[in-house]
Every structure is written in structure tokens, then in C-alpha cells.
N, C-alpha and C positions, 0 to 999 in steps of 0.2 A: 453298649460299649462306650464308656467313659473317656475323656482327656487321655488319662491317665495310662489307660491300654490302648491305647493309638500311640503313645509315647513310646511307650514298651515295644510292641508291633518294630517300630520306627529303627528305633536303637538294636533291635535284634537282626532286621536286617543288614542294616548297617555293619555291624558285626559277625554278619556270614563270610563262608570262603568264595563265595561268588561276590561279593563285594571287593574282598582282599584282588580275588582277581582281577576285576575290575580296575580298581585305584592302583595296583602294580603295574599295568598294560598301560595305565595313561602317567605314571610315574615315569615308565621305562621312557616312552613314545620323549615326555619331555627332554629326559636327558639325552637321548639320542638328538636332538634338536638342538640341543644347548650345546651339544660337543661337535656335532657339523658345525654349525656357527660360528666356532672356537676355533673352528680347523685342530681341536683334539689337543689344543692347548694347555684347557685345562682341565684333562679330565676326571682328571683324582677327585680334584673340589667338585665338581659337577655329581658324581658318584659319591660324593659323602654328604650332600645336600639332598639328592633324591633316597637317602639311606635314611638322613636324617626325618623328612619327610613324610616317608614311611613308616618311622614307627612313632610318629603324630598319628596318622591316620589310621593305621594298620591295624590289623587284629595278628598279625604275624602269621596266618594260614592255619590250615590243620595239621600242618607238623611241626606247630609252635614257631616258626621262623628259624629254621634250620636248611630248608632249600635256599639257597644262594639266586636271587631272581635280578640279577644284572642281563644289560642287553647286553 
């Protein structure tokens, strides 16, 4: 096994929905943190930065990012 399929390997995980689930739960976990903190001031912004976030990271799930995964 090559660099090259260690790469592959790597990136395919990455891009699993147990990943997505993953990176969603510690997305959520943030914003919920960030908006306690705020006292809920501001949470719109808070909610459109962990949105934003998300589809940096994301694979969007296996229903293409159509489930709504706000806390």
C-alpha cells in the first residue's frame, strides 16, 4: 500500500456520514457555548458561522444536507 492509498483511505473517511456526525456534534456543542456565553445575544451570527463552518468541513450527510442539524 502506497502514499498515495493511505491518502485516499484518509480522505474517504473523512468524508463518511460518521464523520459528518462527528464534526456536526462538535459544531453544535460550539455554538451552544458560544450562545451561553452571549447570554443568546447573538445568536443568529453564531448560527450562521457554525453553518458556515459546516459546509467547509462537511460532507453535508447522506441526505445531501437537507436535515436541518441546529442545536
Amino acid at each position: 500500500m502506497g502514499f498515495g492509498d493511505i491518502a485516499n483511505k484518509a480522505k474517504d473517511a473523512l468524508n463518511s456520514d460518521k464523520a459528518e456526525q462527528i464534526t456536526d456534534t462538535g459544531l453544535d456543542k460550539a455554538a451552544a457555548a458560544a450562545d451561553k456565553l452571549t447570554g443568546g445575544k447573538y445568536t443568529e451570527q453564531i448560527q450562521k458561522g457554525r453553518d458556515a463552518a459546516d459546509e467547509k468541513i462537511g460532507n453535508r450527510g447522506a441526505d445531501g444536507g437537507q436535515a436541518d442539524s441546529r442545536p
